[in-house]
C-alpha positions in Angstrom: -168.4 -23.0 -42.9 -170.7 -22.6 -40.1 -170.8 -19.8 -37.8 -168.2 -20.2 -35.2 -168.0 -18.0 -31.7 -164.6 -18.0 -30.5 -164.0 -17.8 -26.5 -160.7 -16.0 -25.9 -159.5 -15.5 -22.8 -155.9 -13.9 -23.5 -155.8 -12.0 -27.1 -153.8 -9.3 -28.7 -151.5 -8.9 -31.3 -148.9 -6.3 -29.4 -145.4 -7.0 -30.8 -146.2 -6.3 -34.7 -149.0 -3.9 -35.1 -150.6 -4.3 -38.4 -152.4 -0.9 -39.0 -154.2 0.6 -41.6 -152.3 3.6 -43.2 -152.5 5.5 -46.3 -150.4 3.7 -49.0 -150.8 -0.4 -48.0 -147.5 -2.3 -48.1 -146.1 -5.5 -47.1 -144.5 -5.8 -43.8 -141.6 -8.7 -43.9 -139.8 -10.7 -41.3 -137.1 -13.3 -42.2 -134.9 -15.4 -40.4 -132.1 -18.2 -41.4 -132.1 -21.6 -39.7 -129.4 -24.1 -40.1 -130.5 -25.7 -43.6 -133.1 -23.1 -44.6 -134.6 -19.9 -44.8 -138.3 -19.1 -43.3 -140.2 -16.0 -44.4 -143.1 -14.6 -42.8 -145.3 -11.5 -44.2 -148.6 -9.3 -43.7 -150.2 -6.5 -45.2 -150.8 -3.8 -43.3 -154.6 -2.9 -44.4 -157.4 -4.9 -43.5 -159.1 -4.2 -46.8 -156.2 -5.2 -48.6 -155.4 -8.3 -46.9 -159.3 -9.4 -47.4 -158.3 -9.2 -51.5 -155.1 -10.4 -50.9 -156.9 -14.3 -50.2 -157.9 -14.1 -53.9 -154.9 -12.8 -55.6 -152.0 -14.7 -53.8 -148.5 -13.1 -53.4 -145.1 -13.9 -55.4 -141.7 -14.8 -53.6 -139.0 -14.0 -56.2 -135.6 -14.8 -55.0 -132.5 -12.8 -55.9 -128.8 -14.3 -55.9 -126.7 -11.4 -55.0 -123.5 -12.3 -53.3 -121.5 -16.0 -53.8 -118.7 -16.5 -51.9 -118.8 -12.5 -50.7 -118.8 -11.4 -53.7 -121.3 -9.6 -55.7 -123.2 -11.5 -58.5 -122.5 -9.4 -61.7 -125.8 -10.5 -63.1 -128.5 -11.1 -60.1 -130.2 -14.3 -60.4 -133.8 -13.9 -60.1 -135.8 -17.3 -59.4 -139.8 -17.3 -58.9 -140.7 -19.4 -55.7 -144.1 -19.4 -56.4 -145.2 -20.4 -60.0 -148.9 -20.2 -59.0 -149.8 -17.3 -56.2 -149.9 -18.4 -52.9 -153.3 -18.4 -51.2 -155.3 -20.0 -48.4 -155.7 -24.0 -48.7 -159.0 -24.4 -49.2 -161.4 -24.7 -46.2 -161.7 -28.8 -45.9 -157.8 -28.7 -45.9 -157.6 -27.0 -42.2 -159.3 -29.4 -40.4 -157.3 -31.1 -39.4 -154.7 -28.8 -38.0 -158.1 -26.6 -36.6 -158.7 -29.8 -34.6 -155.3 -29.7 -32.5 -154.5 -26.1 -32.8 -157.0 -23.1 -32.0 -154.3 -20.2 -33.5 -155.5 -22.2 -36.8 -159.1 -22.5 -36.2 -159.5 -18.7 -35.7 -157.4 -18.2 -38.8 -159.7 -20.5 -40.8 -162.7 -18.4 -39.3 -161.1 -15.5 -40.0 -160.9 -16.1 -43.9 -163.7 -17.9 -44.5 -166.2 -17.6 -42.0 -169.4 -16.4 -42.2 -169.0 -14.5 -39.7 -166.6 -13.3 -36.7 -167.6 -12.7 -33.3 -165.2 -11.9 -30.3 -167.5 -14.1 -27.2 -166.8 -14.3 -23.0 -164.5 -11.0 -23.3 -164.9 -9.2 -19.8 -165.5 -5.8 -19.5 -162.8 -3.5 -19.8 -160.6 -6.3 -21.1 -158.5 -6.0 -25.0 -160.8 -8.6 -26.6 -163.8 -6.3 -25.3 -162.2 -3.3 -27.1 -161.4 -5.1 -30.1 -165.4 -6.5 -30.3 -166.1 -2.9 -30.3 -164.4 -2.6 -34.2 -165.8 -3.4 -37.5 -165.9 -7.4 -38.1 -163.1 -6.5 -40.6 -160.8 -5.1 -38.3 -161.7 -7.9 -36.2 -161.1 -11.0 -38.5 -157.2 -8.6 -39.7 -156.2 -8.7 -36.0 -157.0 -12.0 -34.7 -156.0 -14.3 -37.9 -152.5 -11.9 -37.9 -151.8 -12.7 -34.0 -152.6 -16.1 -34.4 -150.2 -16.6 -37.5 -147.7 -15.5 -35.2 -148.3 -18.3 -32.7 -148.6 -20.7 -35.2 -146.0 -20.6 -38.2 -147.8 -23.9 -39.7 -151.1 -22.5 -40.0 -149.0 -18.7 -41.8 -147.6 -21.2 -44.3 -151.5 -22.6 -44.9 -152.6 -19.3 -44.8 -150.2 -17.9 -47.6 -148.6 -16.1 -45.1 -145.3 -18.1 -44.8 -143.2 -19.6 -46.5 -140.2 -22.2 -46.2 -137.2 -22.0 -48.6 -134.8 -25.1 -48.6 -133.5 -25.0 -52.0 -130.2 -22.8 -50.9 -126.7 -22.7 -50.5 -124.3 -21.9 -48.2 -122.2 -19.6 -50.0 -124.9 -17.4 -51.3 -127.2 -14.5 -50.1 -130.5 -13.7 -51.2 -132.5 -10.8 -51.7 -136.7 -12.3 -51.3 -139.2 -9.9 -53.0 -142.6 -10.7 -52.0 -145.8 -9.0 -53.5 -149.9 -9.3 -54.1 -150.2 -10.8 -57.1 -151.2 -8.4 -59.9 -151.8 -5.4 -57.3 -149.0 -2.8 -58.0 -151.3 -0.2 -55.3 -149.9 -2.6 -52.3 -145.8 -1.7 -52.0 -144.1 -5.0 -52.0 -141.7 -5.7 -49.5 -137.5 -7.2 -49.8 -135.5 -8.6 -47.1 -131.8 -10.0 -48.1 -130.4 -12.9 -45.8 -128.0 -16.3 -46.2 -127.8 -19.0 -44.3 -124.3 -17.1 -43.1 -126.8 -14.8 -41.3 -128.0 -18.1 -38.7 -127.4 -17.3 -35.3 -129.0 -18.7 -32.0 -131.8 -17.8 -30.2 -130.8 -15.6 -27.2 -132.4 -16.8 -23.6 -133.9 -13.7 -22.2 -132.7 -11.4 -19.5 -133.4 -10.0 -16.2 -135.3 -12.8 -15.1 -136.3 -11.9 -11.6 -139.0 -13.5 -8.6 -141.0 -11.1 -6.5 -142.4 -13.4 -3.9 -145.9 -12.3 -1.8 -148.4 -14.1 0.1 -149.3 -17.5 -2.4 -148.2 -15.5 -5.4 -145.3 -14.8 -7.3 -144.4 -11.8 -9.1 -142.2 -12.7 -12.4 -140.8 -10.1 -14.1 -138.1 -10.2 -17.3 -136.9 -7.6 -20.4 -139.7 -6.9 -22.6 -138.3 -4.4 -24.6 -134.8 -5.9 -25.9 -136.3 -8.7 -27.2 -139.9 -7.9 -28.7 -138.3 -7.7 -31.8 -136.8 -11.5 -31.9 -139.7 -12.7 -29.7 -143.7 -12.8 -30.5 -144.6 -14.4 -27.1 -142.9 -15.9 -24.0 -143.3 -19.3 -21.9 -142.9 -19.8 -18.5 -141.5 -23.4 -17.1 -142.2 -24.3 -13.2 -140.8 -26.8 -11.4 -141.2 -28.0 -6.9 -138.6 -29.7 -7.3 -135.7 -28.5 -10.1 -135.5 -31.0 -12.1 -139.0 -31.7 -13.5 -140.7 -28.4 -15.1 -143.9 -27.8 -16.8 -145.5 -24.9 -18.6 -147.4 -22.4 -16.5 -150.1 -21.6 -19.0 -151.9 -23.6 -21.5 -150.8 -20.7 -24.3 -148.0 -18.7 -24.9 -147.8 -15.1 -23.0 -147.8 -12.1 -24.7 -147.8 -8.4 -24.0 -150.6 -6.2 -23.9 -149.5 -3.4 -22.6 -146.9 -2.3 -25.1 -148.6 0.6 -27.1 -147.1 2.9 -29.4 -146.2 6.1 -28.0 -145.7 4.2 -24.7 -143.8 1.1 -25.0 -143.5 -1.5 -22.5 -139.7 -2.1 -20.8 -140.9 -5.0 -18.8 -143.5 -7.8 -19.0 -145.1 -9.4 -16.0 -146.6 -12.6 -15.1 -147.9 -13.4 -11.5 -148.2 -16.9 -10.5 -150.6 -18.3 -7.8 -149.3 -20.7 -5.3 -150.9 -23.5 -3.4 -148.7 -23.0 0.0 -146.3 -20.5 1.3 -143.1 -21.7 2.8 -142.3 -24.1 -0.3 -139.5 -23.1 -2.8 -140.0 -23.0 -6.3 -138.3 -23.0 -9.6 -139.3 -20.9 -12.8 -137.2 -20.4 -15.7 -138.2 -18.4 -19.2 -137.9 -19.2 -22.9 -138.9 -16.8 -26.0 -141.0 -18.1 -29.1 -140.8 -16.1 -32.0 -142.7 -16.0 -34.9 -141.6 -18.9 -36.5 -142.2 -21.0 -33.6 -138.8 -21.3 -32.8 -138.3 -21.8 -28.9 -134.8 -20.1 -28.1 -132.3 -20.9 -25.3 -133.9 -21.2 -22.0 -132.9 -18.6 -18.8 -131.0 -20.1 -15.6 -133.8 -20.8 -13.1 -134.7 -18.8 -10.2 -136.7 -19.5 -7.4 -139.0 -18.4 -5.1 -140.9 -18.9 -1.7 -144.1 -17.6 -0.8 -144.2 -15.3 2.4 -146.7 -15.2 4.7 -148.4 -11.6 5.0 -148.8 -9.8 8.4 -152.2 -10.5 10.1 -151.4 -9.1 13.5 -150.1 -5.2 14.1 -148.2 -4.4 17.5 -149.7 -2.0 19.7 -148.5 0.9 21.6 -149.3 0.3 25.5 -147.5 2.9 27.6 -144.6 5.6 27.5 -142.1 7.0 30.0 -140.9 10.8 29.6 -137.1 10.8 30.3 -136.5 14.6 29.4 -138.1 17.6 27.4 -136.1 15.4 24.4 -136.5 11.7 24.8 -139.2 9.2 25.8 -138.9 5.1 26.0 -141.9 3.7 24.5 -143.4 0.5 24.7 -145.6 -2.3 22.8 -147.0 -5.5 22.9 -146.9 -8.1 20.1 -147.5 -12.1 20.3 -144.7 -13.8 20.5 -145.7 -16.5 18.1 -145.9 -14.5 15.3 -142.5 -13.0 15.4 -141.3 -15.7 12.8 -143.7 -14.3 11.0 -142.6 -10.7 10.6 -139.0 -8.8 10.0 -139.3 -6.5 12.9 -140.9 -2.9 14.1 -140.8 0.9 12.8 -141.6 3.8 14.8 -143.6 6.7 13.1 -144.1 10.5 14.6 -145.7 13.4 13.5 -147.1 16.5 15.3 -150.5 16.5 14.5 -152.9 13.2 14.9 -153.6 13.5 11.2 -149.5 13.5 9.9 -148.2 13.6 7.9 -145.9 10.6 9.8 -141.9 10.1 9.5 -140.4 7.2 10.1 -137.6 7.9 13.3 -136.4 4.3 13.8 -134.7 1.6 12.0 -136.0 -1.6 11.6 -136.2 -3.0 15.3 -135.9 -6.6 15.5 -139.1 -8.9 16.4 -138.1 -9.6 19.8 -137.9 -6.3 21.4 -140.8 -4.4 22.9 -139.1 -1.6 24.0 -137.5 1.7 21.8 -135.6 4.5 23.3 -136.7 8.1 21.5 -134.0 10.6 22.5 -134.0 13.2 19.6 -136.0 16.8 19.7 -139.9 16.3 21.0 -142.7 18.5 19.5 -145.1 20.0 22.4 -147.1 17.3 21.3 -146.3 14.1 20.0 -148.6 11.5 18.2 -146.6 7.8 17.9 -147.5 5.1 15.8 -145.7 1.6 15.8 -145.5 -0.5 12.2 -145.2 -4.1 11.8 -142.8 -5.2 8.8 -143.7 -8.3 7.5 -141.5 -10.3 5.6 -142.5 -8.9 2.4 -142.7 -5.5 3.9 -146.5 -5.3 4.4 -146.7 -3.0 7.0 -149.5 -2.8 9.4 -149.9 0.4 11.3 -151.1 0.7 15.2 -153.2 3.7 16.3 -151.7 6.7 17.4 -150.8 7.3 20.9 -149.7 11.0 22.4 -146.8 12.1 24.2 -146.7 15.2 26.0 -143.5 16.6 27.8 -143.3 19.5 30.2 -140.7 22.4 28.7 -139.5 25.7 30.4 -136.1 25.7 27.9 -136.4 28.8 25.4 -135.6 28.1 22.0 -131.6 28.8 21.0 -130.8 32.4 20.3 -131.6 33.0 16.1 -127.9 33.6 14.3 -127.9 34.9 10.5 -129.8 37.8 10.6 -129.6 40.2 7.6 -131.5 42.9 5.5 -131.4 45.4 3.4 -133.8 49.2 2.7 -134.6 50.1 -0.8 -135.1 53.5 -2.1 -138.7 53.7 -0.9 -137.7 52.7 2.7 -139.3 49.1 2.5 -136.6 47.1 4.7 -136.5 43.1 4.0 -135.3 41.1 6.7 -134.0 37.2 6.7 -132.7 34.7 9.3 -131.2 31.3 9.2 -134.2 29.0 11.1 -134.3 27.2 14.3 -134.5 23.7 14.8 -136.6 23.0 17.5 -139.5 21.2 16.7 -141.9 23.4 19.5 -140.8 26.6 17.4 -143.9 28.7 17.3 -142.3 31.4 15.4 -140.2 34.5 15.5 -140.8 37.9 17.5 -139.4 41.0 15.6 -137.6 43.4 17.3 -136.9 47.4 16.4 -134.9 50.4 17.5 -134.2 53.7 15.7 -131.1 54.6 18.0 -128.8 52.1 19.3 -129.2 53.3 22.9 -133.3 53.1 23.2 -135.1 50.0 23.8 -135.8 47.9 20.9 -139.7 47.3 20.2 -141.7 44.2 19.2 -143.4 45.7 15.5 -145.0 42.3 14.9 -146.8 41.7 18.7 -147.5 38.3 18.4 -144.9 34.7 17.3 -144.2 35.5 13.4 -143.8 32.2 11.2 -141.1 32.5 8.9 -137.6 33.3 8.3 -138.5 36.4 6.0 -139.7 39.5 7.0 -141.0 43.1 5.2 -140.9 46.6 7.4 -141.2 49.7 5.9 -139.6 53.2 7.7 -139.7 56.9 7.4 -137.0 58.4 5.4 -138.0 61.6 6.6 -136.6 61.0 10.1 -133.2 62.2 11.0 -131.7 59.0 12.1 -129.4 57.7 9.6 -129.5 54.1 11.0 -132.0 51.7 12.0 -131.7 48.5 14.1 -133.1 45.3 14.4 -132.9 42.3 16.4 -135.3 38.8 16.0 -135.9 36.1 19.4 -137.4 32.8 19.1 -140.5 31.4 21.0 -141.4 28.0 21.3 -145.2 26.4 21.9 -145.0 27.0 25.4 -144.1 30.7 25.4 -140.6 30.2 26.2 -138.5 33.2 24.4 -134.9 33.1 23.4 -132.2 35.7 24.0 -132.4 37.9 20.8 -130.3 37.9 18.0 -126.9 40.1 17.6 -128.2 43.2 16.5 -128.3 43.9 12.9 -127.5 47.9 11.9 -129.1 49.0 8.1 -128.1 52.5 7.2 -131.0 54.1 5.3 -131.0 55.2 1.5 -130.0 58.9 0.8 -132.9 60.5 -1.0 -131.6 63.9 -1.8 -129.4 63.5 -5.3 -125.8 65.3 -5.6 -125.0 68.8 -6.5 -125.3 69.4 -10.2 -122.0 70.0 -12.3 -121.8 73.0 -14.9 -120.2 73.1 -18.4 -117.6 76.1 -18.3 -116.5 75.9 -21.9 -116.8 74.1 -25.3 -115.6 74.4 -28.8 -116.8 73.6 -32.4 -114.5 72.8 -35.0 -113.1 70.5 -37.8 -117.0 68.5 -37.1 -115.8 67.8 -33.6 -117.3 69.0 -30.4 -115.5 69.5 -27.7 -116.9 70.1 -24.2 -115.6 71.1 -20.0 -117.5 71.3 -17.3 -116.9 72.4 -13.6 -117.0 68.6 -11.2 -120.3 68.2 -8.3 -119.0 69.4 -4.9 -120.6 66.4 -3.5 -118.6 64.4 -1.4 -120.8 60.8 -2.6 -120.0 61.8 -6.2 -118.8 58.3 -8.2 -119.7 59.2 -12.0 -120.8 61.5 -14.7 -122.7 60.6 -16.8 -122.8 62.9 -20.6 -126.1 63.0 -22.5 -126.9 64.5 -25.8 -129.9 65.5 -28.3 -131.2 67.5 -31.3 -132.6 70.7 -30.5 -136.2 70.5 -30.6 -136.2 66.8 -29.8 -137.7 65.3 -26.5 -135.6 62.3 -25.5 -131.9 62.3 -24.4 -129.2 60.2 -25.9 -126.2 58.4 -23.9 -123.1 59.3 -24.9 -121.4 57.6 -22.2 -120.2 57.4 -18.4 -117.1 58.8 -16.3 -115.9 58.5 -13.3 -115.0 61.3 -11.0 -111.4 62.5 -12.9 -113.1 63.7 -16.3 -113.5 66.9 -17.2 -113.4 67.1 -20.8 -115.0 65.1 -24.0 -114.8 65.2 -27.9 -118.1 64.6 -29.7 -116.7 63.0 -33.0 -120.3 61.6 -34.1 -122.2 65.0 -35.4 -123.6 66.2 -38.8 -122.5 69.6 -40.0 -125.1 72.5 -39.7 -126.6 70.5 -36.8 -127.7 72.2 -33.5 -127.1 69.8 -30.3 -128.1 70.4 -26.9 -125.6 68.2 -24.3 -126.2 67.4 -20.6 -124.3 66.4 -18.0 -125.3 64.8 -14.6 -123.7 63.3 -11.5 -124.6 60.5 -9.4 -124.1 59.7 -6.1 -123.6 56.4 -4.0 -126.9 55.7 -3.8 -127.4 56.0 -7.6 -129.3 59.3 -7.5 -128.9 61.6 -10.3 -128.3 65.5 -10.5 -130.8 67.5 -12.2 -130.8 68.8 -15.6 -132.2 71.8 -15.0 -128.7 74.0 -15.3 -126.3 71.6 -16.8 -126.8 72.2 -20.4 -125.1 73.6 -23.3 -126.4 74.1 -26.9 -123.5 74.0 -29.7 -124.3 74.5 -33.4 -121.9 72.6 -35.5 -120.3 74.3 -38.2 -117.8 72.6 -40.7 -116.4 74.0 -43.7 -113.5 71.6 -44.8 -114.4 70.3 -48.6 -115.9 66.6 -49.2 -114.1 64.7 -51.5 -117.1 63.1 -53.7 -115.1 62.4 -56.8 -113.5 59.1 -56.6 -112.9 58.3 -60.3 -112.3 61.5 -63.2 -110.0 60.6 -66.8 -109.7 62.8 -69.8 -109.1 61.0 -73.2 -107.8 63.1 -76.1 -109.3 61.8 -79.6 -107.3 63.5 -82.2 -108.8 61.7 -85.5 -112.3 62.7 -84.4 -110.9 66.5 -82.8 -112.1 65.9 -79.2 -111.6 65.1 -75.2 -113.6 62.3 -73.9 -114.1 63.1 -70.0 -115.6 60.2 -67.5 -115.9 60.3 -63.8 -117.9 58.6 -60.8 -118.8 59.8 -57.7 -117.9 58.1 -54.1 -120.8 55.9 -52.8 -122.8 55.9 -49.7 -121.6 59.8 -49.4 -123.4 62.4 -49.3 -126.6 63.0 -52.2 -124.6 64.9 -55.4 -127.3 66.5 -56.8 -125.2 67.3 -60.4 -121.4 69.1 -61.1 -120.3 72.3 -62.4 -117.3 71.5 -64.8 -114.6 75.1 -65.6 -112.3 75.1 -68.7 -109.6 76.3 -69.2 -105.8 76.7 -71.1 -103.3 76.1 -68.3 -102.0 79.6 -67.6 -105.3 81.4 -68.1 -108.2 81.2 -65.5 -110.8 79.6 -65.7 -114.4 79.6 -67.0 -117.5 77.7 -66.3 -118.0 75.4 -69.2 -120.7 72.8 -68.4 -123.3 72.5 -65.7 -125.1 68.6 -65.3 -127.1 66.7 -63.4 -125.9 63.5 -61.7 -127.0 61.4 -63.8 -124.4 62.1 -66.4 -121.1 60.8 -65.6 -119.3 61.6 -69.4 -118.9 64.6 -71.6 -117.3 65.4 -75.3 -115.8 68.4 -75.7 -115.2 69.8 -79.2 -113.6 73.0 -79.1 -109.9 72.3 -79.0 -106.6 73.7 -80.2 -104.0 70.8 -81.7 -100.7 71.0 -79.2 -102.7 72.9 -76.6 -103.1 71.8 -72.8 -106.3 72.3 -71.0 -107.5 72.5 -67.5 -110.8 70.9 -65.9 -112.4 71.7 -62.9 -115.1 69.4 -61.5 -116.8 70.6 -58.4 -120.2 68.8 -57.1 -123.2 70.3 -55.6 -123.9 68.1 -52.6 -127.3 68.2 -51.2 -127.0 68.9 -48.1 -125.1 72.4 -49.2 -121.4 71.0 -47.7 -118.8 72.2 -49.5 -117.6 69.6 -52.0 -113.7 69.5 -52.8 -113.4 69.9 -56.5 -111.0 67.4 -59.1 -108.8 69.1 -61.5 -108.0 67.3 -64.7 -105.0 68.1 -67.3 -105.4 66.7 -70.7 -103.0 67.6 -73.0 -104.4 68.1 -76.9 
């Protein structure tokens, strides 16, 4: 076939995206129409899809339900005795001739080669030109199968099954002939699964100056649809197709899908209504159910802005201002919007409503900066707005700002004081002048001297002074050095640096592996809380052992080892959340606890007459303390005892072999712990 160039003006294939993955396998749509069942298929690797033209793909056909039941034995029927595979190149001439979608499907397969031609730059068939010819021949012969079912079917990409039955569903396998590497691909569907095509929805008009924005849902129906067609009509009854091809989306990507598609349509004249309506095609070339028709009129866009030509200063708070526009373009606009700002260079806030295309007069009556900068938009009917330049109002003001309310604060330990205010709302505010007094009777001092922007504030003070107060107060002042009354006064007591009177321990006692401690209370008058530390001698940091209030006197230490020497602390603290010293409010207790461990938990003498001995088992408690071995005494009840065997802790049985017959012996078990506690010992009677 000779060397075609193909001039494409719209191409993408955006709603099935064929790409090239690790494992190739057959991607499969179906759908059932009223007396048959269409298929249509792709592999998604280009490589694969080149081989696929020689080897042809198999449609088997499973029968797996009949009258909604299951088959017991699945029927399998092969569609395709021979592989399908492209008709051969003199065969699509025909269809070439009255349809492009098949010509560049033709090219695509047999062509010598495949060039993308008259792509602008930046536009998709540009960035698809930039590909290998592979790539390029994959993508355009898949998107045109999808505009054209006719030329799939020729292609050996489609196929039409007829031979069915109403009360039957079928599972389709379709594969690549011989090639078990491409996964093959199933889809089950009946004729039972035929529904109609929906119309589309939100089908809206966007009108603007000889063009119309249409707009519709993209992304519920990309799925059922491939591409969409566009019908317009001047006068409602007679509609025609707004493009020569079907529209598709190029701007649905993966990663960022597309919720709406667009289409703007040029128009002759403005002023003239028109009526578009909206039909999906899908893949098959099905056409489904048309939308209701809207309509649209082109609006005329705004060629002429109003100007600002004069002003009249009514109060320190509202101005008239005034404008001139031609009258014979009012029709041609909605109406007026007045913008202000306080600088020449904005940023501008709209302080009207729309004002209506007559009037060439507005009334300003809210709070004027010192200076004022005006600007006048037109509105056009499809709210273009053309903006005027500015023009400056200045008013004279002697009123001071209103007195500043809210003010609060707050010292920290290091004297820094933090000050806040609720702000004015004048729009001259210059700022703030901050105002100080160490006594309530002495004049109150301006520390900032000069306007301070802002509704926070940081001051620092001397907590060395005597004064246990400090007072502040905060006046506005507005561009033209008008100053308010000042603020109520606002009275911070300063922190308390020196920390409360240490308490002392007076007694404590050791016993049973309890400590108990008392102490003698702060005579500080601030005193809220004790607070009880505790360490191992010789260690550096301090443990918690926990905080009182102000009635404690006393606390049991339940948590210490035996043998131990503790040191304990106790500490007061004040409203201000100092702490007492240390320095003579500490005790050291060495704990001493002789009351026996039980260690034993299991201990069972067994006499063994036959073979003339006493079996003897035991087990010690676990997670106790370390047994480091047992020292076991004999003896015959009624005479004292005698050490008999000494072990390690390993051994948890003994046999002992010198016995009397009708004699009743004593055993003593007592553990060496090692730690050196005392271990309670286990006495054991066996009679022999």
């Amino acid at each position: 076939m000779p060397k075609i160039k193909l001039l494409l003006l719209l191409l993408f294939f955006a709603t099935l995206s064929y790409s090239q993955s690790k494992e190739a396998m057959i991607r499969v749509n179906a759908r059932a129409q009223k007396d048959k069942i269409v298929l249509r298929w792709a592999i998604d690797s280009p490589s694969e899809w080149k081989k696929a033209h020689k080897k042809g793909f198999v449609i088997n056909r499973i029968t797996v339900l009949r009258n909604g039941k299951i088959v017991p034995k699945p029927e399998k029927t092969l569609l395709t005795p021979t592989p399908l595979k492209p008709d051969v190149l003199d065969a699509w001439l025909d269809l070439a001739q009255k349809d492009g979608n098949a010509a560049i499907i033709a090219q695509a397969i047999y062509g010598d080669s495949f060039e993308v031609t008259g792509a602008k730059e930046g536009s998709i068939s540009k960035i698809i030109s930039m590909a290998d010819e592979l790539d390029q021949r994959y993508t355009f012969a898949l998107y045109a199968a999808d505009m054209n079912f006719d030329a799939a079917v020729k292609a050996g990409w489609g196929y039409v099954d007829t031979n069915i039955k109403e009360n039957e569903v079928y599972a389709y396998q379709i594969s690549v002939f011989e090639t078990p590497k491409v996964k093959k691909a199933s889809s089950m569907i009946g004729l039972k699964d035929y529904t109609d095509l929906p119309a589309p929805t939100d089908f809206i008009a966007i009108a603007d100056d000889k063009k119309v924005m249409l707009s519709w849902d993209y992304e519920t129906f990309k799925t059922i649809y491939t591409s969409f067609m566009v019908e317009k009509s001047e006068d409602g009854s007679n509609y025609k197709p707004i493009a020569n091809t079907p529209l598709v989306n190029l701007n649905d990507k993966e990663g960022s899908p597309s919720k709406s598609m667009y289409y703007i349509d040029t128009l002759k004249v403005n002023d003239k209504l028109y009526h578009y309506r909206l039909y999906g095609i899908t893949s098959f070339g099905e056409k489904g159910q048309l939308t209701k028709p809207i309509t649209a009129t082109g609006i005329t866009a705004v060629s002429v802005a109003a100007r600002l030509t004069d002003y009249n200063i009514i109060n320190s708070n509202e101005v008239n201002l005034v404008w001139e526009y031609p009258q014979e373009s009012e029709n041609t606009i909605q109406g007026y919007e007045i913008n202000l700002a306080p600088d020449d260079k904005g940023p501008y806030k709209v302080v009207s409503k729309l004002i209506a295309p007559a009037d060439r007069k507005f009334n300003f009556k809210e709070s004027l900066y010192p200076s004022n900068y005006f600007k006048i938009s037109t509105v056009g009917k499809n709210n273009q707005r053309l903006t005027s330049h500015s023009m400056l109002v200045q008013p004279v003001d002697s009123i001071p700002p209103a007195k500043p309310t809210g003010l609060e604060g707050a010292i920290d330990s290091l004297g820094v004081v933090n000050l806040k205010w609720k702000a004015n709302t004048e729009r001259d505010l210059r700022g703030y002048r901050i105002l100080r007094a160490n006594n309530p009777d002495e004049e109150f001092v301006d520390i900032y001297h000069k306007a301070f922007t802002g509704t926070t504030y940081k001051d620092t003070v001397s907590l060395k002074l005597t004064n246990s107060k400090v007072y502040y107060k905060v006046a506005a002042e507005d561009m033209r050095y008008n100053i308010s009354e000042p603020s109520e006064a606002l009275v911070l007591d300063k922190p308390d640096k020196i920390p409360p009177a240490a308490p002392i321990f007076k007694d404590y006692d050791s016993k049973e592996g309890k400590v108990t401690l008392k102490w003698i209370r702060s005579y500080s008058e601030d005193v809220v809380g004790y607070k009880l530390v505790r360490r191992e001698k010789g260690q550096p940091e301090w443990t918690e052992l926990k905080q009182m209030n102000d009635t404690i006197q006393e606390f049991t230490d339940q948590k210490v080892e035996n043998r131990k020497v503790y040191q304990y602390g106790i500490m007061a603290k004040d409203k201000s959340n100092l702490w007492s010293s240390l320095e003579h409010s500490t005790v050291t207790v060495t704990v001493l606890d002789f009351t026996p461990i039980k260690t034993i938990n299991f201990l069972e003498g067994i006499p063994d007459r036959e073979k003339k001995k006493i079996i003897l088992n035991w087990d010690y408690i676990k997670n106790k303390e370390k047994v480091l071995g047992v020292s076991i005494y004999k003896n015959v009840k009624g005479s004292p005892p005698t050490l008999w065997r000494e072990v390690n802790s390993e051994v948890r049985t003994l046999e002992d072999f010198k016995l009397k017959m009708n004699t009743e012996y004593e055993y003593r078990l007592i553990p060496d712990l090692k730690n050196n506690n005392p271990a309670m010992q286990e006495i054991l009677t066996v009679v022999y």
